[in-house]
MARBA-3410 file (N, C-alpha, C, O; in Angstrom, 1 decimal):
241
-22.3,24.7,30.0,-21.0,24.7,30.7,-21.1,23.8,32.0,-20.3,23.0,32.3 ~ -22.4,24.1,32.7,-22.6,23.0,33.9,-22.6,21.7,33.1,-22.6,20.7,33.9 ~ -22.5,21.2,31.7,-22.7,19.7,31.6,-20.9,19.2,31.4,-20.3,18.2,31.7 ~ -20.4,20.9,30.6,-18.9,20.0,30.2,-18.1,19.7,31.9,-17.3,18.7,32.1 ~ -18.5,21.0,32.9,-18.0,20.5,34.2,-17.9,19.3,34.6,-16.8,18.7,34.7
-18.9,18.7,34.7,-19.5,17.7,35.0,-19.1,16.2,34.3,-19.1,15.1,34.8 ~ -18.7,16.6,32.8,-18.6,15.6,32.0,-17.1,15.1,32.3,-16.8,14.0,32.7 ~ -16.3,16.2,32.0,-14.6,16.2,32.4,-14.3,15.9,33.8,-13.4,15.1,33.9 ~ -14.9,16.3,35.1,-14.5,16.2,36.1,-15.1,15.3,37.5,-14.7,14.9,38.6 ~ -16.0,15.2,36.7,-17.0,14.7,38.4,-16.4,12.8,38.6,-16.9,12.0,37.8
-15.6,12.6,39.4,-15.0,11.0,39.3,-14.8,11.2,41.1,-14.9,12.3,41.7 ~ -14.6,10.2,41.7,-14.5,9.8,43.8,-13.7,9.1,43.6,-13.2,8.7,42.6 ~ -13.6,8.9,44.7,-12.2,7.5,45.1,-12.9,6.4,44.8,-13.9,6.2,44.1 ~ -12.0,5.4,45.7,-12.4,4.1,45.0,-12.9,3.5,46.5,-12.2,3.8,47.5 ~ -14.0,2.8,46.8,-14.9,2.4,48.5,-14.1,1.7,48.9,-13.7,0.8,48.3
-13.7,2.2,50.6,-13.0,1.3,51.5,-13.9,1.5,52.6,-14.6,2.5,52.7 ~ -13.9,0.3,53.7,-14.3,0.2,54.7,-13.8,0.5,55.6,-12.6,0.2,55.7 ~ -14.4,1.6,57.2,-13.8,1.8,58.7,-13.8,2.8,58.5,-14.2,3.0,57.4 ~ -13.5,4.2,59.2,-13.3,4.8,59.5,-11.7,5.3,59.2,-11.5,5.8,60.3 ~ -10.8,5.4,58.7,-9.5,5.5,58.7,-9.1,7.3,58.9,-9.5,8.3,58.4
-7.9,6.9,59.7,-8.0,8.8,60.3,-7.1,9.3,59.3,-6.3,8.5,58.7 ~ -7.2,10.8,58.9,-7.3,11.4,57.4,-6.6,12.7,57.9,-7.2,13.6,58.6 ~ -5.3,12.9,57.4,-4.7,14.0,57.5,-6.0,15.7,57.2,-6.6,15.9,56.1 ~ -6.0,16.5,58.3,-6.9,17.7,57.3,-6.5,18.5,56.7,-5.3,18.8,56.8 ~ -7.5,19.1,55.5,-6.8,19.9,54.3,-7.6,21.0,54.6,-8.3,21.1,55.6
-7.5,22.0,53.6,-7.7,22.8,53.1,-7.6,23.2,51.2,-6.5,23.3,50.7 ~ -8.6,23.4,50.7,-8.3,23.5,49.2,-8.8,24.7,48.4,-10.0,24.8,48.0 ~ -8.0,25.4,48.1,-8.5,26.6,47.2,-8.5,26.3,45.6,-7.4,26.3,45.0 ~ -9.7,26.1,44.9,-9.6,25.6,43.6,-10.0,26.8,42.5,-11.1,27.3,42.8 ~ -9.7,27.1,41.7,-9.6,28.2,40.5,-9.5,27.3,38.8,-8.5,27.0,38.2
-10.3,27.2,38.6,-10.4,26.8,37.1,-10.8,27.7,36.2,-11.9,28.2,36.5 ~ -10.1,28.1,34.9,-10.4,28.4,33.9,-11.5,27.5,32.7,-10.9,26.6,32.3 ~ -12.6,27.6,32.3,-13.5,26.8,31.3,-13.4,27.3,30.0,-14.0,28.4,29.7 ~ -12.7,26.6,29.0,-12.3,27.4,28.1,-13.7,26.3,26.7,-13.7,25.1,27.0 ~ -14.3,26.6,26.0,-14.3,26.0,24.9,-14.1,26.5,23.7,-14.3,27.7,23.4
-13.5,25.5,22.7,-12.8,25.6,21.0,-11.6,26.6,21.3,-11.1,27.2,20.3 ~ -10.8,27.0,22.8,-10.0,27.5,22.8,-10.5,29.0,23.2,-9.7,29.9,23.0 ~ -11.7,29.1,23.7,-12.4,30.7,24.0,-12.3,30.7,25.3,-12.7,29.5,25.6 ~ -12.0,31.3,26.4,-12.6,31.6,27.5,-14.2,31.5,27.5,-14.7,31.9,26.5 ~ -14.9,31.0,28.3,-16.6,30.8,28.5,-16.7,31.1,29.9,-17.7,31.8,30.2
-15.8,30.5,30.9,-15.9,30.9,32.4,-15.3,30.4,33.3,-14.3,29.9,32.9 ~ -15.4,30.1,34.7,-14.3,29.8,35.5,-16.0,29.1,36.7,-17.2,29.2,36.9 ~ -14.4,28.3,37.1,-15.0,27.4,38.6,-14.2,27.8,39.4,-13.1,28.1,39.1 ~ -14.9,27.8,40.9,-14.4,28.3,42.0,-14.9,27.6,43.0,-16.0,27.8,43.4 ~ -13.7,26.2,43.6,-14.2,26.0,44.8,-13.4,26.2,46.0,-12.2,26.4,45.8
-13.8,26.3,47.1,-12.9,26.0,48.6,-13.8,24.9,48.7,-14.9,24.6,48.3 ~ -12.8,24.2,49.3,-13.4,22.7,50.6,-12.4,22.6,51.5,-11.3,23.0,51.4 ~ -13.0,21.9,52.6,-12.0,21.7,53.6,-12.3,20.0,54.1,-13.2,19.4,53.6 ~ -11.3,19.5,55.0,-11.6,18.4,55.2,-11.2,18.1,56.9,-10.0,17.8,57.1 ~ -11.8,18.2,57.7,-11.5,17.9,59.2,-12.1,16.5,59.8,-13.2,16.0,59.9
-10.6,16.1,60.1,-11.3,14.5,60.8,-12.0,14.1,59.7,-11.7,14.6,58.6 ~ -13.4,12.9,59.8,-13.8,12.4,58.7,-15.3,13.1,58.8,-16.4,12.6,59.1 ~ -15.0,14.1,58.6,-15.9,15.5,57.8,-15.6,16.5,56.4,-14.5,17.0,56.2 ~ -16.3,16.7,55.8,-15.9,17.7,54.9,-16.9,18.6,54.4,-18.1,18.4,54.5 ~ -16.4,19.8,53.9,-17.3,21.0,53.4,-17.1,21.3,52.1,-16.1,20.8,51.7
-17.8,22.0,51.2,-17.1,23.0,50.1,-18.3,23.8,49.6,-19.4,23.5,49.6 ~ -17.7,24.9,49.4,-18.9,25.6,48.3,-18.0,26.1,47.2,-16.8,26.3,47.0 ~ -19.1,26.2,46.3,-18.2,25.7,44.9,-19.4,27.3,43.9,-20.5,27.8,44.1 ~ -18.4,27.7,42.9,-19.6,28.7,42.0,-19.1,28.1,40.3,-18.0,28.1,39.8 ~ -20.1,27.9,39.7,-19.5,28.0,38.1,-20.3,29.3,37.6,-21.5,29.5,38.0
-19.6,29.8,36.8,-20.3,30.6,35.8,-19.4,31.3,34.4,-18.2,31.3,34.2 ~ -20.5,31.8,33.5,-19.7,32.0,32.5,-19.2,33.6,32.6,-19.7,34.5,33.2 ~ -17.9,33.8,31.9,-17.5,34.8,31.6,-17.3,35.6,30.5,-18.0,35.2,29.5 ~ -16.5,36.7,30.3,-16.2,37.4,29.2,-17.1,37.5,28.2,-18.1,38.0,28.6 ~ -17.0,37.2,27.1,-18.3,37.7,26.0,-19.5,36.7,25.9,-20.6,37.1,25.5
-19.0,35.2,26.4,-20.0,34.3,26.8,-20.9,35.0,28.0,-22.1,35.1,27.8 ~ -20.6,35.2,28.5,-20.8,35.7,29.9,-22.0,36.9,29.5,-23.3,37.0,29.7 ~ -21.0,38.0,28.8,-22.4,39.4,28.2,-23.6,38.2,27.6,-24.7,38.1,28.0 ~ -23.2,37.7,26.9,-24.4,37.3,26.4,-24.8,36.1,26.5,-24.8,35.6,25.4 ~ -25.1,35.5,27.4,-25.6,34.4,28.4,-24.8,34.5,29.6,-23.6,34.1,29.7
-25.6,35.1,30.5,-25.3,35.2,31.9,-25.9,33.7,32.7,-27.1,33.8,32.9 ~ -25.3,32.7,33.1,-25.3,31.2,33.9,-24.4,31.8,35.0,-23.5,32.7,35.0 ~ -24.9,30.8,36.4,-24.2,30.9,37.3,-25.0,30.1,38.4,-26.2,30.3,38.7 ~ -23.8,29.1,39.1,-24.3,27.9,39.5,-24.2,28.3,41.1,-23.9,29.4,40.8 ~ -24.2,28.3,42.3,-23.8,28.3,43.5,-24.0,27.2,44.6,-25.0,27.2,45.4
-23.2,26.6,44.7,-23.7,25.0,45.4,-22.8,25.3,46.7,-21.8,26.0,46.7 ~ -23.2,24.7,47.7,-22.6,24.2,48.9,-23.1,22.7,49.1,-24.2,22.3,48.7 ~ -22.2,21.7,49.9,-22.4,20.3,50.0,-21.3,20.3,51.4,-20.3,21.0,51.6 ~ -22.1,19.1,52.4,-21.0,18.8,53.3,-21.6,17.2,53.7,-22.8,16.8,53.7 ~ -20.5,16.5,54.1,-20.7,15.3,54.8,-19.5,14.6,55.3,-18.5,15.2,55.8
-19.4,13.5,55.3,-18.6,12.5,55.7,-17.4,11.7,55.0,-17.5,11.6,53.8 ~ -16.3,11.1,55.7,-15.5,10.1,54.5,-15.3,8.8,55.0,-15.1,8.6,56.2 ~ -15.5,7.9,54.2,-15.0,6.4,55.0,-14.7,5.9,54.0,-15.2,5.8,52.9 ~ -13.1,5.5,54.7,-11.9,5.6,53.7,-11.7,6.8,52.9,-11.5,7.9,53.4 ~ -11.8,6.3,51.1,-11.0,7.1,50.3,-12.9,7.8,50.1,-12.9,9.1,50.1
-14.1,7.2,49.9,-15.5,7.5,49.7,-16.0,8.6,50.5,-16.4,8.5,51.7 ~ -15.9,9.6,49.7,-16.8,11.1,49.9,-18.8,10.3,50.6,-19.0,9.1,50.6 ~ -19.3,10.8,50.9,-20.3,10.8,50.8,-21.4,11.8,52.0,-21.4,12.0,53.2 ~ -22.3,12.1,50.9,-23.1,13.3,51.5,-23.7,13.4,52.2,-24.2,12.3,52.6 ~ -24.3,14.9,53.1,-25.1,14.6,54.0,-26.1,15.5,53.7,-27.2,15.2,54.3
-26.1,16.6,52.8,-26.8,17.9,52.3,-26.1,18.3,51.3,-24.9,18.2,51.2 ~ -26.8,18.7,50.3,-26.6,19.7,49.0,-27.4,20.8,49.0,-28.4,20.7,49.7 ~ -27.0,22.2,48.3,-27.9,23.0,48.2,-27.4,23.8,46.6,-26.2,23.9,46.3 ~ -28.3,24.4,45.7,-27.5,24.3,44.8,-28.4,25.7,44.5,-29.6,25.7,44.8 ~ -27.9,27.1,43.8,-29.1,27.9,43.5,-28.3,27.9,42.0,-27.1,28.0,41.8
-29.6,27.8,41.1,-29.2,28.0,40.0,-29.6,29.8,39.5,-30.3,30.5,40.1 ~ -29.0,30.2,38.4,-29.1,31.7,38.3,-28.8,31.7,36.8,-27.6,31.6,36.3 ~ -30.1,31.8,35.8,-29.8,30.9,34.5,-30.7,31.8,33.5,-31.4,32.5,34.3 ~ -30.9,32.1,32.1,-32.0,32.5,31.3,-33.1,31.7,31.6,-34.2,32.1,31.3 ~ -33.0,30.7,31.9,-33.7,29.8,31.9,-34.8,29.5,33.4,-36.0,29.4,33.6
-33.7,29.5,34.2,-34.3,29.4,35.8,-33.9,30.2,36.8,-32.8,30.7,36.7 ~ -34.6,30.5,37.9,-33.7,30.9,39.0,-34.3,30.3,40.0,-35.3,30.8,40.4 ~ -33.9,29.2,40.5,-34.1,28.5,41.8,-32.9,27.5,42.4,-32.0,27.0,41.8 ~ -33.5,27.3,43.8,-32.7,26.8,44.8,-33.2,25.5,45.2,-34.2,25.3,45.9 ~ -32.4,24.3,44.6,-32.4,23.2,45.2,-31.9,22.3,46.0,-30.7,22.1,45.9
-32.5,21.6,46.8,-32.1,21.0,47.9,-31.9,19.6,48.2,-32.9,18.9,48.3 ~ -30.9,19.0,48.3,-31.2,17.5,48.6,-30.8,17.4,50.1,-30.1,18.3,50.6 ~ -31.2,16.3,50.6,-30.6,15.9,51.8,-30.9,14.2,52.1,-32.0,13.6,52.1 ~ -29.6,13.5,52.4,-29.4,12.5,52.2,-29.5,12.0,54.2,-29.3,12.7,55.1 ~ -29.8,10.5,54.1,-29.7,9.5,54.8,-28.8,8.4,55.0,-29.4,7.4,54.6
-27.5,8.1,55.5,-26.6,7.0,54.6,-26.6,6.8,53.6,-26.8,5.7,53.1 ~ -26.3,7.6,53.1,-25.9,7.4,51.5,-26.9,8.1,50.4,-26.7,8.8,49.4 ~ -28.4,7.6,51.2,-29.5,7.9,50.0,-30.3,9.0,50.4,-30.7,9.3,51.5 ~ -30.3,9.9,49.0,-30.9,11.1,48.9,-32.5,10.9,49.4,-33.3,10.4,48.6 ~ -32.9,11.0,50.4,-34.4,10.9,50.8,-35.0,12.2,50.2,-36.1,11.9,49.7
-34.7,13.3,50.1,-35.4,14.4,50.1,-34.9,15.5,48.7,-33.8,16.1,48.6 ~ -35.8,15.6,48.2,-34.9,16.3,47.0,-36.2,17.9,46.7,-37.4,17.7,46.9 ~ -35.8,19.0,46.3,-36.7,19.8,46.8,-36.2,20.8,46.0,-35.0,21.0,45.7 ~ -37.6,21.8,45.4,-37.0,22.7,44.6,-37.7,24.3,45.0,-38.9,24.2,45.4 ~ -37.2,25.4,44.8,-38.2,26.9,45.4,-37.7,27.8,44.7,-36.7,28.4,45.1
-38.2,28.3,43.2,-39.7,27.6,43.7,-39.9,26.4,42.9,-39.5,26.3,41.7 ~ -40.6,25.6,43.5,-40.9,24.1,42.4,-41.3,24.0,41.3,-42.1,24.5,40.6 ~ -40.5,23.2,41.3,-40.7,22.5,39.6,-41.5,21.7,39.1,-42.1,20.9,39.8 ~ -41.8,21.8,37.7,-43.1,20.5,37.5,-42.0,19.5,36.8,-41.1,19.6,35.9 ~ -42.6,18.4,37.8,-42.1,17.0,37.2,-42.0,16.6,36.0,-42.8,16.7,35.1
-40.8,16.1,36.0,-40.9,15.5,34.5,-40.7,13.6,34.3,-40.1,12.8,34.9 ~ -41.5,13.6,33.3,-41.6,12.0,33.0,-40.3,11.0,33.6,-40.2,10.0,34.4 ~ -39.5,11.5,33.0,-37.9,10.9,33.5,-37.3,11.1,34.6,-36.3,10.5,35.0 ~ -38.0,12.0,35.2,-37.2,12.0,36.6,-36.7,11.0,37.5,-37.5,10.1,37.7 ~ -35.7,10.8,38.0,-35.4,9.4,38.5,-36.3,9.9,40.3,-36.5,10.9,40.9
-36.4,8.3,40.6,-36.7,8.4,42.3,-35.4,8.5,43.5,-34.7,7.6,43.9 ~ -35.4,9.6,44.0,-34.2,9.9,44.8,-33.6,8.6,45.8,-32.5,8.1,45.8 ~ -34.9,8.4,46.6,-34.8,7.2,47.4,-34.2,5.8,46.5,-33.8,4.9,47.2 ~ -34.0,5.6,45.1,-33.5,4.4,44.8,-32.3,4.6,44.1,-32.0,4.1,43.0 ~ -31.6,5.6,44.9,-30.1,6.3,44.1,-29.4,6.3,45.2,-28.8,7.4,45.4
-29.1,5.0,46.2,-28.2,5.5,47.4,-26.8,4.7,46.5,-26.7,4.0,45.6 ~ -25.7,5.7,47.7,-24.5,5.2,47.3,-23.8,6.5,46.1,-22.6,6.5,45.8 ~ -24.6,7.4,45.6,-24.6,8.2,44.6,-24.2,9.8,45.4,-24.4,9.9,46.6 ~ -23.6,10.8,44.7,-23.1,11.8,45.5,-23.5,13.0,44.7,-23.7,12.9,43.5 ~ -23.6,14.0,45.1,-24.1,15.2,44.6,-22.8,15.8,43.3,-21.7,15.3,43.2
-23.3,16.8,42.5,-22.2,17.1,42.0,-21.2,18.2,42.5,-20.1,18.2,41.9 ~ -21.4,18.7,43.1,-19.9,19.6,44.1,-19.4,18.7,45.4,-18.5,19.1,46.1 ~ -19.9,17.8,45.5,-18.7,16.3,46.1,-18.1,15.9,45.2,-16.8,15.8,45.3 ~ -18.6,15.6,44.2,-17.6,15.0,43.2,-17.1,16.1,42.5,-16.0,15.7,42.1 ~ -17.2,16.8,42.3,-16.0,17.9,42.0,-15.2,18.3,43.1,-14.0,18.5,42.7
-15.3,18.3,44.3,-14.5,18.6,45.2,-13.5,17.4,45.2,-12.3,17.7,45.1 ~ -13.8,16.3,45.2,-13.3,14.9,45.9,-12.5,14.7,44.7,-11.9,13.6,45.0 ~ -12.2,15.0,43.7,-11.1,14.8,42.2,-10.2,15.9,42.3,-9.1,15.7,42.6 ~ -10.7,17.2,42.2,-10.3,18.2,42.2,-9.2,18.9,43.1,-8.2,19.7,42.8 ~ -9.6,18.4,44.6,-8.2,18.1,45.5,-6.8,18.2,45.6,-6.1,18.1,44.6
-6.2,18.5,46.5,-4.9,17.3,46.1,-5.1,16.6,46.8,-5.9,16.7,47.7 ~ -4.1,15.3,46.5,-4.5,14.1,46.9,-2.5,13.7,46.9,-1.6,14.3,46.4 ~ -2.7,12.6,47.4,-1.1,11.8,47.5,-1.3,10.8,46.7,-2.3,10.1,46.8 ~ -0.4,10.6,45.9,0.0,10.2,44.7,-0.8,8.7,44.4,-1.1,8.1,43.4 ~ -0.8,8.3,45.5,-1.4,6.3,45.5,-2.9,6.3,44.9,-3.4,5.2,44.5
-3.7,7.6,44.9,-4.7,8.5,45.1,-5.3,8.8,43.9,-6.5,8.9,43.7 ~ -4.1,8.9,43.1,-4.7,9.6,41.5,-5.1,8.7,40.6,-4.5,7.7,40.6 ~ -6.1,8.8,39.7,-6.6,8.0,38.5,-7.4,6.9,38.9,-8.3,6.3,38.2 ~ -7.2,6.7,39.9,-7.9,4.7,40.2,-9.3,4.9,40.6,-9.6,4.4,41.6 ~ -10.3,5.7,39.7,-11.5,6.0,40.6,-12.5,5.6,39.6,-12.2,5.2,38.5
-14.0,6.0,40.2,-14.8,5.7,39.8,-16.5,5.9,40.5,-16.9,5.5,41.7 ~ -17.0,6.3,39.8,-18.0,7.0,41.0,-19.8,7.4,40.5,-19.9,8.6,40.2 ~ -20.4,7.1,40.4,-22.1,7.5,40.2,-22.4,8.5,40.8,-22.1,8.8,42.0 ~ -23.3,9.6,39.6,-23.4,11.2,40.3,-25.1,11.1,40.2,-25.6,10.5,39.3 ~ -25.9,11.9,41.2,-27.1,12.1,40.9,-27.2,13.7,41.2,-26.7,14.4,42.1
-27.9,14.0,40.4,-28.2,15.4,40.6,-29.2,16.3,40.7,-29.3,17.5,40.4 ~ -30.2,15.0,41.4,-31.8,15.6,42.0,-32.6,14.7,40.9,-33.4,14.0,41.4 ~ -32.4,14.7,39.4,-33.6,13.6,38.7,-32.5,13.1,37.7,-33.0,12.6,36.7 ~ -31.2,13.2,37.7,-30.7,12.3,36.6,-29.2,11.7,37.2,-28.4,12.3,37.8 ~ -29.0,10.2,36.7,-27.9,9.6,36.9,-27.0,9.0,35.9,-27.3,8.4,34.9
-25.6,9.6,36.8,-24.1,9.6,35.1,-23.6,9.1,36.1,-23.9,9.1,37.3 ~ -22.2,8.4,35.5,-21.4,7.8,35.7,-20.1,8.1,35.5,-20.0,8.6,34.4 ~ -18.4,8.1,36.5,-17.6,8.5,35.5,-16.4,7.7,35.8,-16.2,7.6,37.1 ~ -15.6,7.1,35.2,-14.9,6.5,35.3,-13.4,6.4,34.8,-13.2,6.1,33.6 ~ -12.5,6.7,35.4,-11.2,6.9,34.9,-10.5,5.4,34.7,-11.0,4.3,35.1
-9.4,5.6,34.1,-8.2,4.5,33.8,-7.1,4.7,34.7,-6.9,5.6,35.5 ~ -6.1,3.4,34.3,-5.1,3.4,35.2,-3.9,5.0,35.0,-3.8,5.9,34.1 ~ -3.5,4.9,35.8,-2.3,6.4,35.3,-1.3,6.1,34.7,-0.8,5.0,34.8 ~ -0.9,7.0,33.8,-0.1,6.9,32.8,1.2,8.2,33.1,1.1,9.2,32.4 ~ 2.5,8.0,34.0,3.6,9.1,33.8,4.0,9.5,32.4,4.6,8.8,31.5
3.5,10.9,32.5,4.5,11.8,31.6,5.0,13.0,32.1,4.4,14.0,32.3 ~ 6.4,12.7,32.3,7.5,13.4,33.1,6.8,13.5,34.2,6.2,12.5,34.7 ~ 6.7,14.8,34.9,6.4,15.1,36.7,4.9,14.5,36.5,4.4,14.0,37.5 ~ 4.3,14.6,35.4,2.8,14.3,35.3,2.4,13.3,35.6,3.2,12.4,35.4 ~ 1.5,13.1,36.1,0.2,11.9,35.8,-1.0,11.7,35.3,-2.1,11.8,35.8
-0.8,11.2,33.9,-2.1,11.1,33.0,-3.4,10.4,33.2,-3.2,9.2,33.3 ~ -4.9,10.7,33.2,-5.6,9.6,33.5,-6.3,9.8,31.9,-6.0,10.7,31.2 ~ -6.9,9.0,31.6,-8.2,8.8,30.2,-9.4,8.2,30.9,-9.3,7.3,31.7 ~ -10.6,8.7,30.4,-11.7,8.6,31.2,-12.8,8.8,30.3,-12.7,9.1,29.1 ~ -14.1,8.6,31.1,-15.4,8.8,30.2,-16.5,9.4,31.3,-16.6,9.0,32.5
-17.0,10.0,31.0,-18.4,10.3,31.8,-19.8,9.9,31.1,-19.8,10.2,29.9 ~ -21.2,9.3,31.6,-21.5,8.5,30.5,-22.7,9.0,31.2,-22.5,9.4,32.4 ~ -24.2,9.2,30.5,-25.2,9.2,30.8,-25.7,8.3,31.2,-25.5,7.4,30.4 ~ -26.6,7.7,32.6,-27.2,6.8,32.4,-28.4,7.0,32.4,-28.8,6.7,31.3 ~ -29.6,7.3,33.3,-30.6,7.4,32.8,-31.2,9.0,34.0,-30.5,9.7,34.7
-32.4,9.0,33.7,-33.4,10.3,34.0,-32.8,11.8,32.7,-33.0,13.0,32.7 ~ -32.0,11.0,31.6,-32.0,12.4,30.7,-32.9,12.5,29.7,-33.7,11.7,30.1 ~ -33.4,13.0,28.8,-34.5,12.9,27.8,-33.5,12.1,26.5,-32.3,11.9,26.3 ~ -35.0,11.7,25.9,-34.6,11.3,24.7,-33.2,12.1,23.6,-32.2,11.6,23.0 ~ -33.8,13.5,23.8,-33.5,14.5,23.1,-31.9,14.5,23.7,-31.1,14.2,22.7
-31.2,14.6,24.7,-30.1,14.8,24.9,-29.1,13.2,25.0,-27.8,13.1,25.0 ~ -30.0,12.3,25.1,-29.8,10.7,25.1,-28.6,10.4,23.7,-27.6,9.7,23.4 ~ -29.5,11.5,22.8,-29.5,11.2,21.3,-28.5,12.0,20.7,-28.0,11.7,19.6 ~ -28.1,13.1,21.2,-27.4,14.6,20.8,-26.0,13.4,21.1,-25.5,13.0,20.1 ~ -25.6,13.1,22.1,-24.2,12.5,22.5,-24.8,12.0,24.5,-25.4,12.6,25.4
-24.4,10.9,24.4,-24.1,9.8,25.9,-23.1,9.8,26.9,-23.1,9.9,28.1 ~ -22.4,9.6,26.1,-20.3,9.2,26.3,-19.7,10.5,26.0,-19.8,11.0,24.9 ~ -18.9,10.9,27.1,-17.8,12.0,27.1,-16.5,11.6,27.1,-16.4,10.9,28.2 ~ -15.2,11.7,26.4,-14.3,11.1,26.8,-13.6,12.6,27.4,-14.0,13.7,27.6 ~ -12.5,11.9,27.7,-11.5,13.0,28.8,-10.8,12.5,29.2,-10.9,11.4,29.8
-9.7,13.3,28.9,-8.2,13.5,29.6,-7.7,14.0,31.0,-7.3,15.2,30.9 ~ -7.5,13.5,32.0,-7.1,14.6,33.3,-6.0,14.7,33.4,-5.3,13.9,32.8 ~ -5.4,15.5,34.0,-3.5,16.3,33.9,-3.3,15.8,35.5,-4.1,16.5,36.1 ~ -2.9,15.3,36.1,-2.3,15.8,37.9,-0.7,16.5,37.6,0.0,16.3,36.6 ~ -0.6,17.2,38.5,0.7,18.2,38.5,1.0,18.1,40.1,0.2,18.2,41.0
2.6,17.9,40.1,3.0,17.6,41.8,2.8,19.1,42.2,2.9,20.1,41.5 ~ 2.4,19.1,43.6,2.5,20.1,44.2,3.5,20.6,44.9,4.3,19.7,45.0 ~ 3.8,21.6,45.4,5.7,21.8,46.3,5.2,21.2,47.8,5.7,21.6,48.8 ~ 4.2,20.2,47.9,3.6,19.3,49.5,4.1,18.2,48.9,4.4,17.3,49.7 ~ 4.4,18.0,47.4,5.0,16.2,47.6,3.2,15.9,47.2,3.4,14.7,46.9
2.4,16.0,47.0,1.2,15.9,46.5,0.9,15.8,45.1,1.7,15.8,44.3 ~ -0.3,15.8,44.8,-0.7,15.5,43.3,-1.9,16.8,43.4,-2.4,16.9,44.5 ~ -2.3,17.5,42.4,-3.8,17.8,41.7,-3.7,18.4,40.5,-2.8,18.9,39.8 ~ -5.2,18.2,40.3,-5.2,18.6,38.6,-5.4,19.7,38.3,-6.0,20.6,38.8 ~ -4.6,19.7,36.8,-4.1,21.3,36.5,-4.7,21.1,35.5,-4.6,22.1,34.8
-5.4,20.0,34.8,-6.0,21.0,32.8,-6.7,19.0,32.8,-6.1,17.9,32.8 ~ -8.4,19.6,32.6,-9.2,18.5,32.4,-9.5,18.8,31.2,-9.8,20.0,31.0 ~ -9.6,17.9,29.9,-9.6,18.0,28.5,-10.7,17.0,28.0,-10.5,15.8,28.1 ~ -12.2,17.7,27.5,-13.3,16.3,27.1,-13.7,16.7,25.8,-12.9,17.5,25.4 ~ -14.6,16.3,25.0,-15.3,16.5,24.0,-16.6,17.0,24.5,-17.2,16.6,25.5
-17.1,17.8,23.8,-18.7,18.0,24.1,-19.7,18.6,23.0,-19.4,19.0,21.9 ~ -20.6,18.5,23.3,-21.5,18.5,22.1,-21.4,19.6,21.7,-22.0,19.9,20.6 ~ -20.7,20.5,22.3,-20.6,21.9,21.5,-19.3,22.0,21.0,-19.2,23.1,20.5 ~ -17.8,21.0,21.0,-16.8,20.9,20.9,-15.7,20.2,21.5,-15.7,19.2,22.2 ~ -14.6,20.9,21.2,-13.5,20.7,22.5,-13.7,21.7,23.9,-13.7,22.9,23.9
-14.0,20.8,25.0,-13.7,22.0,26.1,-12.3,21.8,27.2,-12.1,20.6,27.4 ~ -11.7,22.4,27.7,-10.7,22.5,28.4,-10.9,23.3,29.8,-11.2,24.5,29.8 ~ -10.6,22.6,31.1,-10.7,23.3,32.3,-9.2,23.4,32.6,-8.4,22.4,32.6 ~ -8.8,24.8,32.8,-7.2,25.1,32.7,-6.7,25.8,34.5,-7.0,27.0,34.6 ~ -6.3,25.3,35.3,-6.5,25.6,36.4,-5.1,26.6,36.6,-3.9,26.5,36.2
-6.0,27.7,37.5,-4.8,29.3,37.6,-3.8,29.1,38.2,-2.9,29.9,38.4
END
């Protein structure tokens, strides 16, 4: 479920230079994660945005019968800076709560580049791991989920594009121009592997395609209400409450 998040949603603005001063928000986010049309579980973020600072803590996990029987659940906080429309980080913290694992990882960035990436309890390296230090410019994944997921003013929607690292692997996601249908605004998109994944998941599927929905808000604003991808386990759909 953390991959179809990730696959459908994780996209930033597009890089401008200066400092430009930035109305503050506040964002309460509620997603439904549905796959083949099942409930599987929900996303939950707040973020806020003051002056050119920002916050969010974000949870995924699965629900209902997915949920009895595989309990996942993601808990991240991330905060940093904006220049221009460009999110970028200053700290991630992410605790995973999984069959698989339960630990808390850490990044912490320098302008742009993750210097420090850190795991408790630690992990043993793996061959593919990418080097954090040669991934600046790149943003954690609950920045890029916050920084899409938004609302945003209309000039804002679709035109993005953005590189995610997420401690040893880097993806890519990139939307198209927008497309009105009625109040809507359509975007078509891909989220793409690029490298620190294994062979094994390289090979299963790379390329995610995806549909994003924006819906006006009663501010005269734009955000998205229903992210639509393919994934290796099917159709998944994030349907926002």
């Amino acid at each position: 479920m953390h991959k179809i998040v990730l696959a459908g949603a994780l996209a930033l603005g597009q890089i401008a230079t200066g400092y430009a001063a930035r109305a503050d928000q506040s964002d309460q986010i509620t997603f439904d994660v549905e796959l083949k049309g099942i409930k599987a579980g929900e996303l939950l973020i707040n973020g806020k945005i003051e002056g050119n600072g920002y916050g969010a803590n974000g949870t995924l996990q699965t629900t209902g019968l997915l949920g009895f029987i595989r309990k996942v659940r993601f808990d991240a906080t991330a905060n940093g800076y904006i220049t221009g429309q460009r999110f970028t980080p200053t700290r991630y913290v992410e605790q995973a709560d999984t069959p698989d694992r339960d630990r808390v990882s850490t990044m912490v960035y320098n302008r742009g580049t993750p210097i420090s990436v850190s795991q408790e309890p630690p992990r043993k390296p793996r061959s593919t791991d990418l080097d954090p230090t040669q991934q600046h410019g790149t943003v954690d994944p609950l920045t890029a989920l916050y920084s899409v997921l938004r609302s945003v003013p209309a000039d804002e929607a679709c035109n993005r594009s953005e590189q995610i690292f997420d401690g040893s692997r880097r993806s890519q996601v990139k939307l198209n121009a927008p497309q009105k249908q009625g109040n809507n605004v359509i975007c078509t998109g891909e989220y793409r592997r690029l490298s620190g994944f294994s062979k094994s998941d390289m090979s299963k599927k790379s390329v995610f395609p995806f549909t994003l929905t924006y819906s006006p808000t009663a501010k005269g604003r734009l955000e998205v209400s229903q992210i639509a991808t393919d994934t290796i386990y099917g159709e998944g759909r994030l349907i926002r409450r």
